[in-house]
C-alpha positions as CSV (number, residue, x, y, z in Angstrom):
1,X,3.6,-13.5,-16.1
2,X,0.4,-11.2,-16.4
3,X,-2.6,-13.2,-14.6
4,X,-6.1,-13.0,-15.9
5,X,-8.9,-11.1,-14.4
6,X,-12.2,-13.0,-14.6
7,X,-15.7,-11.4,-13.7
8,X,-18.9,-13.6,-13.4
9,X,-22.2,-11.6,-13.1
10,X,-24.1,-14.7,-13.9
11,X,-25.3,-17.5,-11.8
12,X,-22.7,-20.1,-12.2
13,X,-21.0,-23.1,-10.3
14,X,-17.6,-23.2,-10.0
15,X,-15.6,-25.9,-9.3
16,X,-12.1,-27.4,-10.3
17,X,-10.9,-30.5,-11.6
18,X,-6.9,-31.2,-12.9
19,X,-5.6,-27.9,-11.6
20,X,-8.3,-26.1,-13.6
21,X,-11.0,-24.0,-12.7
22,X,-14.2,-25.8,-14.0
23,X,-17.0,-23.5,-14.6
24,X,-21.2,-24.4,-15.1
25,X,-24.2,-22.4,-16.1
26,X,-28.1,-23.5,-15.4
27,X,-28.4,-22.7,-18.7
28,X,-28.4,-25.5,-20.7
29,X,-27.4,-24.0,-24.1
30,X,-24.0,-22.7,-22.0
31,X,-21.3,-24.7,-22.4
32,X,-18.9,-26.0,-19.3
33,X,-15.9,-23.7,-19.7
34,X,-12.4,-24.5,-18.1
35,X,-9.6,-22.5,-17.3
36,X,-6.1,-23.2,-15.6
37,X,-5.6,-22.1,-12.1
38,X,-1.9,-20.4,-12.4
39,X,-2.9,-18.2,-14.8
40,X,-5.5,-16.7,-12.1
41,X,-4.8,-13.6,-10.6
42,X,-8.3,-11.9,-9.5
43,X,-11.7,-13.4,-10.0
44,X,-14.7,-11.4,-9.7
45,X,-18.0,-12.8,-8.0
46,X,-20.7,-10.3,-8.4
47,X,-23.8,-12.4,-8.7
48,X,-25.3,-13.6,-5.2
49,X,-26.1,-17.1,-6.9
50,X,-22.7,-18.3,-7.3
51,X,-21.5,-21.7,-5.9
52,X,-18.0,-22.3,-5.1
53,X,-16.6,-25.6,-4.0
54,X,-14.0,-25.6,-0.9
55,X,-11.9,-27.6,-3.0
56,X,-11.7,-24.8,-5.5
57,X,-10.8,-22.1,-2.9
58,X,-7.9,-24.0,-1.5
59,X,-6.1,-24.4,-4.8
60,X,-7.1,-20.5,-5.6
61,X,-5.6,-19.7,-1.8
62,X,-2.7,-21.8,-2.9
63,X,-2.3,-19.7,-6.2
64,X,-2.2,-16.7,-4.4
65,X,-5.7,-15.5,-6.4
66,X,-7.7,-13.0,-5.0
67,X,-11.3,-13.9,-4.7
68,X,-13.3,-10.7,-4.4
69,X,-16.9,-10.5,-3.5
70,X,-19.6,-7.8,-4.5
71,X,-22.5,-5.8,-2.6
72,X,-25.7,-5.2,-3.5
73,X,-24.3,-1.8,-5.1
74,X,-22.2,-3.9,-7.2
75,X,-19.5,-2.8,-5.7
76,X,-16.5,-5.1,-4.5
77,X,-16.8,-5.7,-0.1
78,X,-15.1,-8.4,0.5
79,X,-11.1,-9.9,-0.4
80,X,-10.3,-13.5,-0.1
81,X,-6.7,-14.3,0.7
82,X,-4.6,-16.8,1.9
83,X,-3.6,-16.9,6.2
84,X,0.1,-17.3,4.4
85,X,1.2,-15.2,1.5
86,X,5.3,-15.1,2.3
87,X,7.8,-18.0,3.6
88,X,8.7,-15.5,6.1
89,X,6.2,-13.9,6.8
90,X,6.3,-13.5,10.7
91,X,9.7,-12.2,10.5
92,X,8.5,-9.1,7.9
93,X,5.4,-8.5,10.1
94,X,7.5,-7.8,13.1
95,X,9.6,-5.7,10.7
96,X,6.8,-3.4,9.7
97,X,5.4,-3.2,13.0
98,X,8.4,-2.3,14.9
99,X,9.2,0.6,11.5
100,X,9.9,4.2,13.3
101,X,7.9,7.3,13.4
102,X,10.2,9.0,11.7
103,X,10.8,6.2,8.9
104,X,7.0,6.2,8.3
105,X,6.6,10.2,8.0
106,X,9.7,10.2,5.7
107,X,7.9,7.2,3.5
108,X,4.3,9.5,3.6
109,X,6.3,12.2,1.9
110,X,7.6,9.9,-0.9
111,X,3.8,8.4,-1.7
112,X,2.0,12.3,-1.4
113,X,4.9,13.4,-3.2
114,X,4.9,11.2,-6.3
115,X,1.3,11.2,-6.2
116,X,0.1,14.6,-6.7
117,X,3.6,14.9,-9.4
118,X,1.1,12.0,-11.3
119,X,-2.1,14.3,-10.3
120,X,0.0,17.6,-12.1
121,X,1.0,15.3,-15.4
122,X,-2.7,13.7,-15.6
123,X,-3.6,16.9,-15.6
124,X,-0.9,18.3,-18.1
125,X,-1.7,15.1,-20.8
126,X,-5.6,16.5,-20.7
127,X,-4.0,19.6,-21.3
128,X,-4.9,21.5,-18.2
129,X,-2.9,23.6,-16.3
130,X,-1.2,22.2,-13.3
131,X,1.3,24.8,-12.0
132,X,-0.2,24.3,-8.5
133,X,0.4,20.7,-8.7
134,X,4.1,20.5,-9.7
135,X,4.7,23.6,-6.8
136,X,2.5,21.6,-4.2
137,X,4.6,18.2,-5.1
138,X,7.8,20.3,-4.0
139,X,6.6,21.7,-0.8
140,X,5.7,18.3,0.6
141,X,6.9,17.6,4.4
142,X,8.2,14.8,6.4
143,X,4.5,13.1,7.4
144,X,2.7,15.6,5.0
145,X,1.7,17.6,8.1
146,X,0.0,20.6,5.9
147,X,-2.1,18.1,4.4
148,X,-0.9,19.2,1.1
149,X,-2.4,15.6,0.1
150,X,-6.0,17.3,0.4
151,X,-5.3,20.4,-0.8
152,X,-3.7,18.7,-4.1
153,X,-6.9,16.0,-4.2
154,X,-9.4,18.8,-4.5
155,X,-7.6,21.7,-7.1
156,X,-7.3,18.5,-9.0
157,X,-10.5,16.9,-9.3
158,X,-12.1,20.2,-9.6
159,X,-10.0,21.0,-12.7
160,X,-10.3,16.9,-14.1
161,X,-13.8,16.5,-15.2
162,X,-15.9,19.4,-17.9
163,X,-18.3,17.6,-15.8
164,X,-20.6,20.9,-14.0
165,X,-20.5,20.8,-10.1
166,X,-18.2,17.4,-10.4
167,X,-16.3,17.0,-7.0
168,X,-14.6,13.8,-5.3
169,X,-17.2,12.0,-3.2
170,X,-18.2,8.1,-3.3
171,X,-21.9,9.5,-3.2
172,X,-21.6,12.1,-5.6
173,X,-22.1,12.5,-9.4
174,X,-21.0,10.6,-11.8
175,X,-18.0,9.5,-12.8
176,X,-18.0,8.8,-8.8
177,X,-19.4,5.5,-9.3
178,X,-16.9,4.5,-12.1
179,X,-14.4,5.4,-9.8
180,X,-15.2,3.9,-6.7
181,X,-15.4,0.7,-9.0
182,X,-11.8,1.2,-10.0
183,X,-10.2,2.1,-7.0
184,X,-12.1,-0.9,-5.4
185,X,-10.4,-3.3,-8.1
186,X,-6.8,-1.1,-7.3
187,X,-7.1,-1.4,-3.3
188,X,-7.7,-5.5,-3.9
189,X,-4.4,-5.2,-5.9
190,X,-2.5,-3.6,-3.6
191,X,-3.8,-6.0,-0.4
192,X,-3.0,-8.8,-2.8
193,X,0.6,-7.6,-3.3
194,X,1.0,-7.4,0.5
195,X,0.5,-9.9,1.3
196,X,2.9,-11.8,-1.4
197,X,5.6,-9.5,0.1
198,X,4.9,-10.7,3.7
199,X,3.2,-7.9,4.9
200,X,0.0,-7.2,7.0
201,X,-2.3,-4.8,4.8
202,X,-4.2,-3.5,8.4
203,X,-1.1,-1.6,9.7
204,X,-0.7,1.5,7.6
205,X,2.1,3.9,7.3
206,X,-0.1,7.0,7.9
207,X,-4.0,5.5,7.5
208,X,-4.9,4.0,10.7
209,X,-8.9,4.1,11.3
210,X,-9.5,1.3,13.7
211,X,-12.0,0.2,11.3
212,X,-10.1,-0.3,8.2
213,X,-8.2,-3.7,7.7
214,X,-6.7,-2.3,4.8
215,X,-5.0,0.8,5.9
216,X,-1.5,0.1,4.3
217,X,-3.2,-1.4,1.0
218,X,-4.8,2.7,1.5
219,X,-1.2,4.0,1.5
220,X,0.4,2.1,-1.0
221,X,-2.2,2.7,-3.6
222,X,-2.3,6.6,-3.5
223,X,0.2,7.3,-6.2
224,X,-1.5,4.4,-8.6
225,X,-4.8,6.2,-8.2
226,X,-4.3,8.1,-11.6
227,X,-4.4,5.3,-13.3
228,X,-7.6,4.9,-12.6
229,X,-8.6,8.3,-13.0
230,X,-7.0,8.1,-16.4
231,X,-9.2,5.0,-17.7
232,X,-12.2,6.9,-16.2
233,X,-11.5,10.0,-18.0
234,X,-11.2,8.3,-21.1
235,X,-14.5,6.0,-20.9
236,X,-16.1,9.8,-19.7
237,X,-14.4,11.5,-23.0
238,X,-15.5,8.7,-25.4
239,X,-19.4,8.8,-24.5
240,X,-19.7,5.5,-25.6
241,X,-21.4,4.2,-22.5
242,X,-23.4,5.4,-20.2
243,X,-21.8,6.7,-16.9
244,X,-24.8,7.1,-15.1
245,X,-25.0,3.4,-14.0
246,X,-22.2,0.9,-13.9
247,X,-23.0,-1.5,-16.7
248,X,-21.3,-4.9,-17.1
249,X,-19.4,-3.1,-20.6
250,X,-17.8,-0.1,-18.0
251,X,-16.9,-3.3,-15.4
252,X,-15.1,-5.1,-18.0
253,X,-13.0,-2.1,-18.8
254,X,-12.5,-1.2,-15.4
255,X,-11.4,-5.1,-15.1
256,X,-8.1,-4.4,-17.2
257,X,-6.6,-2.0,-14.2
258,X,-4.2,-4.6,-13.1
259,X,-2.8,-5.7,-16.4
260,X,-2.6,-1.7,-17.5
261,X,0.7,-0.9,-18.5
262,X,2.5,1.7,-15.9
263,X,6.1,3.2,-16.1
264,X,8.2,1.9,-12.8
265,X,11.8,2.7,-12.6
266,X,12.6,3.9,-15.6
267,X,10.8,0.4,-17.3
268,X,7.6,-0.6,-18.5
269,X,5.5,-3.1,-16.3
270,X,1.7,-4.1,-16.0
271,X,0.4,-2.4,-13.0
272,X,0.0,-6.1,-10.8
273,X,3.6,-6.4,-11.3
274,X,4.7,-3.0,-10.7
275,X,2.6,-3.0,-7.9
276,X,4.5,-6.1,-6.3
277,X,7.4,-3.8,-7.0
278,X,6.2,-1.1,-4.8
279,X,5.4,-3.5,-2.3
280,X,8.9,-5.3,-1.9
281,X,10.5,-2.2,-2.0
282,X,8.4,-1.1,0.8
283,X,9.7,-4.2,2.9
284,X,13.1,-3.1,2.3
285,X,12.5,-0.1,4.0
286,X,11.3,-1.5,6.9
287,X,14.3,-4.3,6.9
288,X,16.0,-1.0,7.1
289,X,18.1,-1.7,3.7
290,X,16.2,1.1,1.7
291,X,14.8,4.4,2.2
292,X,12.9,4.9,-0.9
293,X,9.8,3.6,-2.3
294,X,9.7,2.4,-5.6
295,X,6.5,3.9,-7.3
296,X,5.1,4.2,-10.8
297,X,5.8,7.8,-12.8
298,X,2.7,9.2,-14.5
């Protein structure tokens, strides 16, 4: 089942009665609005004069929902999930923890791999040549120790965007803002699919800054970063909006990343569910009955 996405950018109070979630406006011309609880998957809170009650948190914790919280920027800082997201869940911690060195450079590989072959067919689809790419995709090693990951990152961002001296940085031009939106909303998918799995998003495969509790969520998501790109491209291409600021009709677009449709294994999936995919098939490795890593093709 594909769970909703709600944003709220307005003041509101939220609450929840009957296994729904209740929502109320100070506006007295806004009617109280209800929705049901299982069919939550993320909910937005962007506006700093939002109430939630505790009651409503449990049940969303109890859902599984990810409750995601904004900045000033706009930008999502914060993910709310539950303490337990697996019935055996301290068994597949101590899994993951005690994976090998060698496992985990042989897993890098697979994600840098299948990423930059997504980077080379982004760039093929926009009709770009991406010869590099596809040769860079082959020469990948066992922990990616030429950093072909970077190499690959910047040819291809530098060949995306007609946009004049475009290059990848969160402070940069736009599209840089519409993309540090969307990988925001992608890195509180993959933490959210984790978790379901059993797993602990802090301890990465290959990221491991002491100061990021979401260093595996980092790994996971790298191949499922053109998906993003792709949306981005397109709301760049259209020139319906305007890029320069995030407006609430880019968000709402940017929203629809987790129920996009993605190609896993040969079969279509929404990208929630195909993330969960990844995510499992990640634990298998670890439990030591896989050695691949089941990401999306491009």
């Amino acid at each position: 089942m594909i769970k909703r996405t709600l944003f709220f950018s307005n003041p509101a109070y939220l609450s929840t009665k009957n296994e729904q979630l209740v929502v109320n406006f100070p506006e007295d011309d806004k009617q109280e609005a209800t929705i049901a609880i299982e069919d939550l998957g993320y909910i937005v809170l962007e506006n700093p004069q939002i109430t939630l009650t505790n009651g409503l948190l449990m049940k969303l914790m109890q859902n599984k929902t990810a409750v995601i919280t904004c900045d000033k920027q706009h930008l999502p800082c914060s993910f709310l999930q539950p303490l337990v997201g697996h019935t055996e869940q301290t068994e597949r911690i101590r899994h993951q923890l005690d994976a090998s060195v060698p496992l985990k450079k042989q897993l890098w590989q697979q994600t840098i791999t299948t990423k930059i072959e997504n980077q080379a067919n982004h760039l093929l689809k926009r009709q770009k040549n991406a010869l590099k790419l596809k040769r860079w995709a082959k020469e990948v090693k066992s922990g990616d120790t030429e950093n072909h990951e970077a190499i690959a990152a910047a040819y291809y961002f530098q060949n995306l965007f007609d946009i004049e001296g475009f290059s990848r940085n969160q402070k940069g031009i736009p599209p840089n803002n519409l993309l540090n939106y969307g990988y925001a909303i992608l890195r509180a998918v993959a933490a959210r699919a984790l978790i379901s799995s059993g797993m602990f998003p802090s301890v990465g495969i290959y990221h491991h800054n002491k100061y990021n509790a979401f260093c595996l969520a980092d790994d996971v998501m790298e191949p499922y970063r053109i998906f993003v790109d792709d949306l981005v491209y397109d709301i760049v291409e259209e020139g319906n909006n305007n890029i320069e600021e995030l407006t609430t009709d880019i968000k709402q677009l940017l929203l629809k990343i987790p129920a996009m449709d993605v190609v896993i294994d040969g079969k279509q999936s929404p990208l929630m569910i195909a993330m969960s995919r990844t995510t499992n098939s990640l634990y298998e490795c670890f439990y030591g009955s896989s050695r691949k890593i089941l990401y999306p093709d491009f």
